[in-house]
LONU-771877 format. One record per atom (N, C-alpha, C, CB): chain; atom name; x, y, z; residue number from 1. Coordinates in pm, 1 decimal. Glycine has a CB too. Layout:
% residues N
chaine|atome|c1|c2|c3|num
A|CA|X|Y|Z|NUM
...
% end
This chain:
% residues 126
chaine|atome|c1|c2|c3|num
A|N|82.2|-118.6|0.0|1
A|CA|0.0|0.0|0.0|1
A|C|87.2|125.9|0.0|1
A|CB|-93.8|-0.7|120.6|1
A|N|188.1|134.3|91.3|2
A|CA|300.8|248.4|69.2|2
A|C|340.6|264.5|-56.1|2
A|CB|424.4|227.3|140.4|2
A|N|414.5|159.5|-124.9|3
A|CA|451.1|141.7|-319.1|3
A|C|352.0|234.9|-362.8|3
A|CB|415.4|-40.4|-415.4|3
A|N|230.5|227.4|-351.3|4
A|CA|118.2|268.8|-435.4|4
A|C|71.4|398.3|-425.7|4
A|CB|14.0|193.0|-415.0|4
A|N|86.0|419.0|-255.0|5
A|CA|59.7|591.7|-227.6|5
A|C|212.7|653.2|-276.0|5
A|CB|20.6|639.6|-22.3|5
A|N|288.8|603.9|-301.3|6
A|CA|425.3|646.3|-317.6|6
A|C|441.2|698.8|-439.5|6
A|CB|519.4|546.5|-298.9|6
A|N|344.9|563.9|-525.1|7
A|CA|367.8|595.9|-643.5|7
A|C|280.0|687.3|-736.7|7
A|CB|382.6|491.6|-688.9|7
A|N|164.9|724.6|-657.9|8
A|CA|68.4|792.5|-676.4|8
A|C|97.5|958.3|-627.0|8
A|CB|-39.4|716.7|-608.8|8
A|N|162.9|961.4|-516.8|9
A|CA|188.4|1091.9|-526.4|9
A|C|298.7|1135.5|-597.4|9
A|CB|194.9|1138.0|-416.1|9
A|N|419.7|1068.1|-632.8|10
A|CA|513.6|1091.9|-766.2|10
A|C|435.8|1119.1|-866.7|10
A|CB|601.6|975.3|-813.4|10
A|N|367.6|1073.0|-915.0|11
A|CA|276.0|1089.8|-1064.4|11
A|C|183.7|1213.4|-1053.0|11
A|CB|165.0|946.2|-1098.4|11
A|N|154.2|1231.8|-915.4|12
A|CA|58.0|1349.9|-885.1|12
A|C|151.8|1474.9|-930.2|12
A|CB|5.7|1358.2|-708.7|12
A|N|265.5|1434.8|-857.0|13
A|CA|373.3|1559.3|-841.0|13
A|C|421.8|1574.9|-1016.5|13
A|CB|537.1|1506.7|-711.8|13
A|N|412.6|1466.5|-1089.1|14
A|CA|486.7|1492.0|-1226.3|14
A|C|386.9|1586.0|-1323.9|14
A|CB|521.9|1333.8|-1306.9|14
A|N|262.5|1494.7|-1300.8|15
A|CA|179.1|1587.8|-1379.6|15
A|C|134.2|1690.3|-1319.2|15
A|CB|76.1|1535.3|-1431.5|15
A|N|137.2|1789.0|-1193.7|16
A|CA|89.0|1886.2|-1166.7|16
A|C|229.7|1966.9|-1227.6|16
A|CB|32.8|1892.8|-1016.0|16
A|N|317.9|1950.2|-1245.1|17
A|CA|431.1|1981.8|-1289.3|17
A|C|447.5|2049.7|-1437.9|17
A|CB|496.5|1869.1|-1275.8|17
A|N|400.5|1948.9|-1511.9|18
A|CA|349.1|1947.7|-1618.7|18
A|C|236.9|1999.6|-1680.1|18
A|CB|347.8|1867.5|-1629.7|18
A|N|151.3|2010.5|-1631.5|19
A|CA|6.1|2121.2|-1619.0|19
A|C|21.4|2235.7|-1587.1|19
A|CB|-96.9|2094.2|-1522.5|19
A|N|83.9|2276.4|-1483.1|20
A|CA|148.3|2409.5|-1442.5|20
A|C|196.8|2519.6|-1499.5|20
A|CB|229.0|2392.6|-1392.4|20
A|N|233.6|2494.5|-1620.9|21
A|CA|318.9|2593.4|-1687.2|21
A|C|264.6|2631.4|-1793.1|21
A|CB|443.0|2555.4|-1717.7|21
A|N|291.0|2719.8|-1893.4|22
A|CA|239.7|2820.7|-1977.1|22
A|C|228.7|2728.0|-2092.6|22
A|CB|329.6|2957.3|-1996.3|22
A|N|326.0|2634.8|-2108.3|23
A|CA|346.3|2553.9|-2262.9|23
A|C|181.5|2494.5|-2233.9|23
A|CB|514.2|2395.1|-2281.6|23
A|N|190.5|2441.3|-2138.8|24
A|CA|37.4|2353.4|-2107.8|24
A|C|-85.4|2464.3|-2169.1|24
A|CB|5.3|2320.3|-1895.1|24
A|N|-110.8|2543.6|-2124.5|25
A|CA|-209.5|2615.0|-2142.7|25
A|C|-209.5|2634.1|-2279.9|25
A|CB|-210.5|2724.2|-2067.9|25
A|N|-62.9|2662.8|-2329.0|26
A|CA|-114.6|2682.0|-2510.4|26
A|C|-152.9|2576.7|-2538.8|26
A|CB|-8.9|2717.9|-2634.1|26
A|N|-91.4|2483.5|-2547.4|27
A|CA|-187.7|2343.2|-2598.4|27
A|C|-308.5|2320.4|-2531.3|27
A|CB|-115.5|2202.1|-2577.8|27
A|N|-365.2|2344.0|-2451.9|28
A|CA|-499.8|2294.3|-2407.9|28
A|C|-587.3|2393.0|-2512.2|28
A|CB|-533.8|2317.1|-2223.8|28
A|N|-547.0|2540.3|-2505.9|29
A|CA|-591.6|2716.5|-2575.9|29
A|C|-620.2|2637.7|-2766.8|29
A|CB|-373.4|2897.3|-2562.1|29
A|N|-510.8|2516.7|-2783.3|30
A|CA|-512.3|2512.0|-2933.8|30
A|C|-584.1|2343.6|-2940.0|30
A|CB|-327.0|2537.4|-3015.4|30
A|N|-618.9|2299.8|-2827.5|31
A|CA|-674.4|2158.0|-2834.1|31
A|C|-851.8|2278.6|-2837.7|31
A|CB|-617.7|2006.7|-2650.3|31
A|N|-875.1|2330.2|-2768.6|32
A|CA|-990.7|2373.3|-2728.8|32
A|C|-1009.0|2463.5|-2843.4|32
A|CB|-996.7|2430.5|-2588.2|32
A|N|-970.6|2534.0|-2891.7|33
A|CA|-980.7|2642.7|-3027.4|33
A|C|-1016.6|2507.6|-3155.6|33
A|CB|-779.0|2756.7|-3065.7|33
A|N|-996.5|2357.0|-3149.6|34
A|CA|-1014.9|2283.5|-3271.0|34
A|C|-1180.8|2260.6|-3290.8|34
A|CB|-928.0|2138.9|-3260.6|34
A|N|-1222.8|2292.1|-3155.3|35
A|CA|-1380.7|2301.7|-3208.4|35
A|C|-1451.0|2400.0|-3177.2|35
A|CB|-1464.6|2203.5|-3169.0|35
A|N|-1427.3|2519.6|-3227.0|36
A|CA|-1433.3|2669.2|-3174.8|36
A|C|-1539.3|2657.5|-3325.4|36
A|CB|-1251.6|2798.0|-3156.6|36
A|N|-1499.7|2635.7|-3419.4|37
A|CA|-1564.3|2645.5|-3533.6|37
A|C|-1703.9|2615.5|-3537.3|37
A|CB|-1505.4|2575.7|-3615.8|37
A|N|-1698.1|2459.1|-3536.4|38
A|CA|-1845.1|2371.0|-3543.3|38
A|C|-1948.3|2446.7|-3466.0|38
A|CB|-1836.2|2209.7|-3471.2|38
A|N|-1859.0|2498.9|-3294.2|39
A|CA|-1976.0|2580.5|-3218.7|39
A|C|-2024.9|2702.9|-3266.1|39
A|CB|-1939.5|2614.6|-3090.0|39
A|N|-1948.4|2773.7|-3383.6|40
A|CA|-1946.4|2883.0|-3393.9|40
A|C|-2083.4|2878.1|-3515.8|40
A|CB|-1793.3|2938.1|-3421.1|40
A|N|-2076.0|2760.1|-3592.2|41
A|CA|-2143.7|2712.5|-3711.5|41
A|C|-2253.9|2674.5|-3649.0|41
A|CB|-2078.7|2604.8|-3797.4|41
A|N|-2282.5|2662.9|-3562.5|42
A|CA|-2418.8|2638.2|-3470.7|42
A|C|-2509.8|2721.0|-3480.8|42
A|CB|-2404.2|2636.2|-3334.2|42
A|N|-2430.0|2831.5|-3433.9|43
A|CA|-2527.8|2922.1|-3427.4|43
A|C|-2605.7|2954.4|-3325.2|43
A|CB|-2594.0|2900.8|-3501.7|43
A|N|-2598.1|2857.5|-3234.4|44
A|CA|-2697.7|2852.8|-3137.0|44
A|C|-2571.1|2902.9|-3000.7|44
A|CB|-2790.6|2671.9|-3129.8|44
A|N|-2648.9|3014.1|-2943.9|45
A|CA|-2559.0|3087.8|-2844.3|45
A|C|-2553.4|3026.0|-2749.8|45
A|CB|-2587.5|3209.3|-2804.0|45
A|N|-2631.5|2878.7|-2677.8|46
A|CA|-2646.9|2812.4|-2549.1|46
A|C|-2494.5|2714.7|-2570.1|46
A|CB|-2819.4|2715.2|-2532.1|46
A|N|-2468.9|2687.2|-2709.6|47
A|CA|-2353.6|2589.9|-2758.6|47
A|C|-2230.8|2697.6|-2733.7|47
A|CB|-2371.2|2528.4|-2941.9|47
A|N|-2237.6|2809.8|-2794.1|48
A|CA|-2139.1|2909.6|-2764.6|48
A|C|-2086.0|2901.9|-2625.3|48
A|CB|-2194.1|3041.3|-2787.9|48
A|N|-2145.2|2959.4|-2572.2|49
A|CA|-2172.7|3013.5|-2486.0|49
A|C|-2071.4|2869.7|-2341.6|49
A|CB|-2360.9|3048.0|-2506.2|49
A|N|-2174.7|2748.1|-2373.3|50
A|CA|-2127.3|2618.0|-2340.4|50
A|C|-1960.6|2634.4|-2388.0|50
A|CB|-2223.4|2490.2|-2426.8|50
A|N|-1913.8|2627.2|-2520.4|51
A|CA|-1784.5|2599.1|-2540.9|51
A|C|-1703.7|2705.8|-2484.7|51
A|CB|-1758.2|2577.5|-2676.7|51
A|N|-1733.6|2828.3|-2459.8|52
A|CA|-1600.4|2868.6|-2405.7|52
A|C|-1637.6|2861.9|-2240.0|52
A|CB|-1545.7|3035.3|-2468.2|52
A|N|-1766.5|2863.2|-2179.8|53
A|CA|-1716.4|2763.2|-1998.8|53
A|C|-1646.7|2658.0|-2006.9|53
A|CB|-1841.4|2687.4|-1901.6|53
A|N|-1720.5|2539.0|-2067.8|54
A|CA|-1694.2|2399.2|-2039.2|54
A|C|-1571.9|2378.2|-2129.1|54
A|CB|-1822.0|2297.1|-2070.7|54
A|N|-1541.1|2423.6|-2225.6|55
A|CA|-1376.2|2391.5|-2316.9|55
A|C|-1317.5|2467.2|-2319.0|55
A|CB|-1355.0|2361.7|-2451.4|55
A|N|-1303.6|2610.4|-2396.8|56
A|CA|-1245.8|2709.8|-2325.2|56
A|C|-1195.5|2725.5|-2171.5|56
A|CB|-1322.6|2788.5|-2343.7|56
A|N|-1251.4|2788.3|-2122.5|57
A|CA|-1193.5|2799.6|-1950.0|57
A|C|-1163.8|2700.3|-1891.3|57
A|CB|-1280.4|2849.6|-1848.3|57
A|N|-1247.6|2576.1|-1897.2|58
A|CA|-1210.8|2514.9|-1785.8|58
A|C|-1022.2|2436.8|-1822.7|58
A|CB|-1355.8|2392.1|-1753.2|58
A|N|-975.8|2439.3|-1983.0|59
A|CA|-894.8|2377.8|-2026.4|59
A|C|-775.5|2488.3|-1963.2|59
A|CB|-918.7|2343.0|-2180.2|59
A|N|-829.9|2557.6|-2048.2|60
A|CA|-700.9|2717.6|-2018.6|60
A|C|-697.4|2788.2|-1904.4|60
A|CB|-723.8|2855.5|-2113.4|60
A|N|-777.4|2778.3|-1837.4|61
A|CA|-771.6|2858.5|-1712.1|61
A|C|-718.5|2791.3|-1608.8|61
A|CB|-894.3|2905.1|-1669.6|61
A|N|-727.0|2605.5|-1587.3|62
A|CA|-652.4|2556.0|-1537.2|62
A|C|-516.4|2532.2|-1539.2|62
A|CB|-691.1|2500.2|-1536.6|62
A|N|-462.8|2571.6|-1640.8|63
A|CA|-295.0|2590.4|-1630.6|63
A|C|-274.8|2678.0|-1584.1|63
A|CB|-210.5|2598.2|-1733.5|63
A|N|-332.0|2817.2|-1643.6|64
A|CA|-291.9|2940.3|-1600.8|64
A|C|-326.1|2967.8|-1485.4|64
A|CB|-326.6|3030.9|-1669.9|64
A|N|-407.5|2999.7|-1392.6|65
A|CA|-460.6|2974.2|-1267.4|65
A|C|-318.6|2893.0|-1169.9|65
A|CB|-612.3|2869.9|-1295.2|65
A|N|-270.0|2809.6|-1218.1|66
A|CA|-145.0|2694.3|-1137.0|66
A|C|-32.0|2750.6|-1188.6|66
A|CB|-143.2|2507.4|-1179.9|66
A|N|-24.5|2819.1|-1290.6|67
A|CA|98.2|2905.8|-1321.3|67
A|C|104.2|3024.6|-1187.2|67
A|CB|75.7|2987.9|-1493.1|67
A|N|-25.0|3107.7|-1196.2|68
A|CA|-17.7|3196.5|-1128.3|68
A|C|-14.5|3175.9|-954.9|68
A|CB|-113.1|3264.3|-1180.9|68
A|N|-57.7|3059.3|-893.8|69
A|CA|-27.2|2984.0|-767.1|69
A|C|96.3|2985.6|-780.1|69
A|CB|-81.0|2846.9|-742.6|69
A|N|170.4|2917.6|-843.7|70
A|CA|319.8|2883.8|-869.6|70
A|C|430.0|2996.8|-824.1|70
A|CB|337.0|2859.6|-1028.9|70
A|N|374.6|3119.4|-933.6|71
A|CA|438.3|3232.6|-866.0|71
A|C|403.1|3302.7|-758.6|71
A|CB|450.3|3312.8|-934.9|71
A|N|315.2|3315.3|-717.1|72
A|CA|270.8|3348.4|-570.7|72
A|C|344.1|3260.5|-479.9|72
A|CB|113.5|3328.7|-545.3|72
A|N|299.0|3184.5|-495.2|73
A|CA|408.5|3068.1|-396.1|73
A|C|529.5|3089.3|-371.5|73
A|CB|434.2|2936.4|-448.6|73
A|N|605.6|3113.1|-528.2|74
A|CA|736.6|3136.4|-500.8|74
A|C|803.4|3240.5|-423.3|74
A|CB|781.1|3141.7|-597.5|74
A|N|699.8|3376.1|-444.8|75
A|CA|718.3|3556.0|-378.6|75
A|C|678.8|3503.9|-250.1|75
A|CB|595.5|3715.4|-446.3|75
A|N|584.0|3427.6|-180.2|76
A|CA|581.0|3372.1|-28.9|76
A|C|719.6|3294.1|-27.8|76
A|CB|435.9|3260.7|10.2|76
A|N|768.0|3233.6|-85.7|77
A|CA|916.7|3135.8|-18.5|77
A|C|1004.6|3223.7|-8.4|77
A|CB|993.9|3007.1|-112.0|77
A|N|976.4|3313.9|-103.9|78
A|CA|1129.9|3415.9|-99.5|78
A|C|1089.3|3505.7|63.3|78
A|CB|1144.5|3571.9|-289.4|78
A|N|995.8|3592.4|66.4|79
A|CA|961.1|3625.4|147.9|79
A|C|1057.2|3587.1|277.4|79
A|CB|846.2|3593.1|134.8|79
A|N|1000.6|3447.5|268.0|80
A|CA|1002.7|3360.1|430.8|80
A|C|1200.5|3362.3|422.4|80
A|CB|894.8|3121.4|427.1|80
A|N|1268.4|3308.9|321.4|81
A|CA|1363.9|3288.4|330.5|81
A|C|1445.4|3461.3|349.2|81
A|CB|1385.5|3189.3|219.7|81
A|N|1390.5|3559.9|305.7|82
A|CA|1466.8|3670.5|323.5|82
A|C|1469.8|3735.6|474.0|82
A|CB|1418.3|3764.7|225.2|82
A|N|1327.2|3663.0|537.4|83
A|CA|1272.5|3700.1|634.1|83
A|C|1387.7|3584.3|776.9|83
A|CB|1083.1|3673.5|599.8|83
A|N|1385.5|3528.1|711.0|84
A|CA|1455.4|3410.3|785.9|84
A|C|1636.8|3442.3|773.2|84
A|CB|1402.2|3241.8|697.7|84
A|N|1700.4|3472.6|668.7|85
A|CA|1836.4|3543.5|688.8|85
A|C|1850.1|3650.1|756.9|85
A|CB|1890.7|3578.5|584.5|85
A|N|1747.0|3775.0|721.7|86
A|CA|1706.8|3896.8|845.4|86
A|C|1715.9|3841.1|969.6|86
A|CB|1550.8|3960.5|841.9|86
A|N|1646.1|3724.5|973.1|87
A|CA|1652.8|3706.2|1178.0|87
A|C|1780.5|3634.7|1200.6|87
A|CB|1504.6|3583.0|1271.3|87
A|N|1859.2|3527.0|1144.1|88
A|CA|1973.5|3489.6|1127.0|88
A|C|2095.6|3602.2|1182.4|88
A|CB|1973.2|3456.5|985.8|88
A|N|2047.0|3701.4|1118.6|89
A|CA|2151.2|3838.0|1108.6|89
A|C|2101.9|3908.5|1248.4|89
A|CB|2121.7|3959.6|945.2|89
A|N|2002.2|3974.9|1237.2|90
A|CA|1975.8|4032.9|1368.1|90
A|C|2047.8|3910.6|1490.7|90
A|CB|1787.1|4058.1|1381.6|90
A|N|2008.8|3779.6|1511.5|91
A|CA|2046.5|3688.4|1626.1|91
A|C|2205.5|3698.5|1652.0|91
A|CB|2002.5|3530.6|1590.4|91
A|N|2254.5|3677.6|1497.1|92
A|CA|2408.3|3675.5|1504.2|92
A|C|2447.1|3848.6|1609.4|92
A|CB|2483.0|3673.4|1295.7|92
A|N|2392.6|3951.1|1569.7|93
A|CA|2426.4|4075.9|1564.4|93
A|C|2383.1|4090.0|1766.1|93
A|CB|2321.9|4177.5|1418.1|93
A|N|2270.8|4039.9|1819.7|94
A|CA|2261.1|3991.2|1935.4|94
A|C|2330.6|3932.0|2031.5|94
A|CB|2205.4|3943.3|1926.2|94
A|N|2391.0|3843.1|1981.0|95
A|CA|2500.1|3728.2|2005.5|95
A|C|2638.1|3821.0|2029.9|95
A|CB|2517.0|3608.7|1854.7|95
A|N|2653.1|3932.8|1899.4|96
A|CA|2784.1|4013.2|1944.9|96
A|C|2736.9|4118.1|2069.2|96
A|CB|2853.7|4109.6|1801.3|96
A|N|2635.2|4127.5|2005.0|97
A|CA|2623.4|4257.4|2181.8|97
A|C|2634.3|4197.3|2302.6|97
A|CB|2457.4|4344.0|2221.0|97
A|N|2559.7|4104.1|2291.4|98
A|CA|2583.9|4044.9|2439.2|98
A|C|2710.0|4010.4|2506.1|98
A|CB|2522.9|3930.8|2448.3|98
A|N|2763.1|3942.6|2384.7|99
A|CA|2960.6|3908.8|2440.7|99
A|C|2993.8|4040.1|2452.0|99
A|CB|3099.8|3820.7|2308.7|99
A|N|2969.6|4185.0|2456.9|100
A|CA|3038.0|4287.3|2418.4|100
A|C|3020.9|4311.5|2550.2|100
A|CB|3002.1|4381.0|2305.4|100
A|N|2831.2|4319.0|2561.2|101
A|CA|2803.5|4362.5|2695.4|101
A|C|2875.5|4282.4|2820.3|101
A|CB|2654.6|4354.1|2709.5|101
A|N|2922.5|4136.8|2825.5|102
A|CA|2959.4|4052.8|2896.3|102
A|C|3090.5|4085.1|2940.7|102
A|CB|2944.6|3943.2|2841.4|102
A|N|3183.3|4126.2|2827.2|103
A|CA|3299.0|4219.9|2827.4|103
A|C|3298.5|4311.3|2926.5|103
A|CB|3311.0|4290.5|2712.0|103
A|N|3225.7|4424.8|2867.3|104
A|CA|3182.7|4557.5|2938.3|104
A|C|3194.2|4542.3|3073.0|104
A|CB|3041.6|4602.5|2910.9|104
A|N|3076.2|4453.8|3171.5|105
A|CA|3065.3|4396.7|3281.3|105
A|C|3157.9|4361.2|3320.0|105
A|CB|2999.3|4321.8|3289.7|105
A|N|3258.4|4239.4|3233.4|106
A|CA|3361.1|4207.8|3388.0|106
A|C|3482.7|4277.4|3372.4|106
A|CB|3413.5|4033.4|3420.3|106
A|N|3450.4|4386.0|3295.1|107
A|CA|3579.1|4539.6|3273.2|107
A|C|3507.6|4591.8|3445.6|107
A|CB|3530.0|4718.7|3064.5|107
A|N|3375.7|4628.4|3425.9|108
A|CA|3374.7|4676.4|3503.9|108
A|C|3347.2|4655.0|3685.2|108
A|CB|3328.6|4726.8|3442.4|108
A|N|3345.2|4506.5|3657.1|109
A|CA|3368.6|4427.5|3814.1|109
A|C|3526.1|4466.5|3844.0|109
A|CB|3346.3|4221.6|3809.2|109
A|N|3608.8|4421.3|3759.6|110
A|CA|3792.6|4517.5|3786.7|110
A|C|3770.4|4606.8|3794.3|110
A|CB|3918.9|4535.5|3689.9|110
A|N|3677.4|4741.0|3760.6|111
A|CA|3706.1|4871.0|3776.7|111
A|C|3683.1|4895.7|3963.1|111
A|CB|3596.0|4964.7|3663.5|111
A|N|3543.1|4810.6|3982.6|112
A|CA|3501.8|4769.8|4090.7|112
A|C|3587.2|4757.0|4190.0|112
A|CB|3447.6|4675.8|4075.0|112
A|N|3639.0|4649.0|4208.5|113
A|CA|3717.2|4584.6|4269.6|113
A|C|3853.9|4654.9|4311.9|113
A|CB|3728.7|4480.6|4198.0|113
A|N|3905.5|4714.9|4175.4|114
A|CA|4020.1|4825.7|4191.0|114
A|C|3977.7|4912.7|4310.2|114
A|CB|4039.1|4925.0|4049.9|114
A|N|3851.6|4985.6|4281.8|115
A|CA|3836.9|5133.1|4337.1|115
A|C|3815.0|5074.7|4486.8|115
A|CB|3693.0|5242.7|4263.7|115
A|N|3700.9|4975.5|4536.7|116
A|CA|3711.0|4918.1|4664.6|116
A|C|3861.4|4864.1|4667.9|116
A|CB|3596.3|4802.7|4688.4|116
A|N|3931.9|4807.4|4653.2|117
A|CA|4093.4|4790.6|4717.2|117
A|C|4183.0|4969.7|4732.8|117
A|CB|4205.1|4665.4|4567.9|117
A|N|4113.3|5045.3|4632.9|118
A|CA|4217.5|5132.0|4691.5|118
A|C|4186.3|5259.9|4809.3|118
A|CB|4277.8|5194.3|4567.7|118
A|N|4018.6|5221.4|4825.1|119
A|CA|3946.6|5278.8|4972.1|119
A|C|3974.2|5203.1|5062.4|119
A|CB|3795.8|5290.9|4984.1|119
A|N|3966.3|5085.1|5070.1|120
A|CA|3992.0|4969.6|5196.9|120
A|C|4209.5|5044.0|5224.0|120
A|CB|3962.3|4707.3|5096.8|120
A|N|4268.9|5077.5|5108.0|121
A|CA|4365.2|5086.0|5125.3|121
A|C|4374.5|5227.7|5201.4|121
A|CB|4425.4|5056.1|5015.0|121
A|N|4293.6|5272.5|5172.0|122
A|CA|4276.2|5496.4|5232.0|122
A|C|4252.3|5444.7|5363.4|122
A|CB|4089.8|5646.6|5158.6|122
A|N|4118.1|5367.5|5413.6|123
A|CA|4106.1|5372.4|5494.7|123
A|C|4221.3|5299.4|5614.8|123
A|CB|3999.1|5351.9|5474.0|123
A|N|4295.9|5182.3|5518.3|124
A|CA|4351.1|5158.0|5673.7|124
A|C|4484.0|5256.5|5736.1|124
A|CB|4408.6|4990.5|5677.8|124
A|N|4533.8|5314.6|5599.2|125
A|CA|4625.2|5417.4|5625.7|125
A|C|4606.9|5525.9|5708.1|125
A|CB|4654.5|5463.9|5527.6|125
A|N|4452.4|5579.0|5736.8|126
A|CA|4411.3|5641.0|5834.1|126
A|C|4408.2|5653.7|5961.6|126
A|CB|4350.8|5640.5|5822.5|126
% end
């Protein structure tokens, strides 16, 4: 049963792949335009009307429609990933302040420490 969902979502993934893109849509635009005529020779506007919902759009609009997901999708990944080096950078840039500040501090526990040794020293000379 795994083989099969395995192999079913590979095939899912190939042909959404394949549907997706612009080449697709022209060929569906020129599979669907081959009986644009006969409807047109009809005459009858309910047939019209029928061929460009049901063959028209639904052929061509489904590529294009998954083209345009596609790129949306992609301006959200970039997004996330530019958004995600930004915090990378800020954390790194965090990381230096803090060692800086950590610095700072035990500079100033010696400054500390100095100035009490050289009062303890005033005072016992007194």
């Amino acid at each position: 049963m795994k083989r099969i969902n395995e192999f079913n979502l590979r095939l899912a993934e190939k042909i959404t792949a394949a549907v997706s893109t612009m080449w697709c849509a022209y060929i569906f635009a020129a599979i669907a335009l081959i009986s644009l005529p006969a409807a047109l020779r009809s005459g009858d506007p309910l047939i019209i009307v029928a061929w460009v919902a049901q063959t028209f759009l639904q052929l061509v609009l489904l590529s294009i429609i998954m083209v345009g997901q596609q790129a949306s999708s992609d301006a959200v990944a970039q997004k996330i990933s530019e958004t995600h080096v930004a915090s990378l950078g800020e954390f790194e840039l965090a990381k230096e302040a803090r060692s800086i500040a950590n610095q700072e501090l035990a500079e100033l526990k010696e400054i500390t420490r100095d100035i009490h040794r050289v009062l303890r020293d005033i005072e016992t000379k007194k």
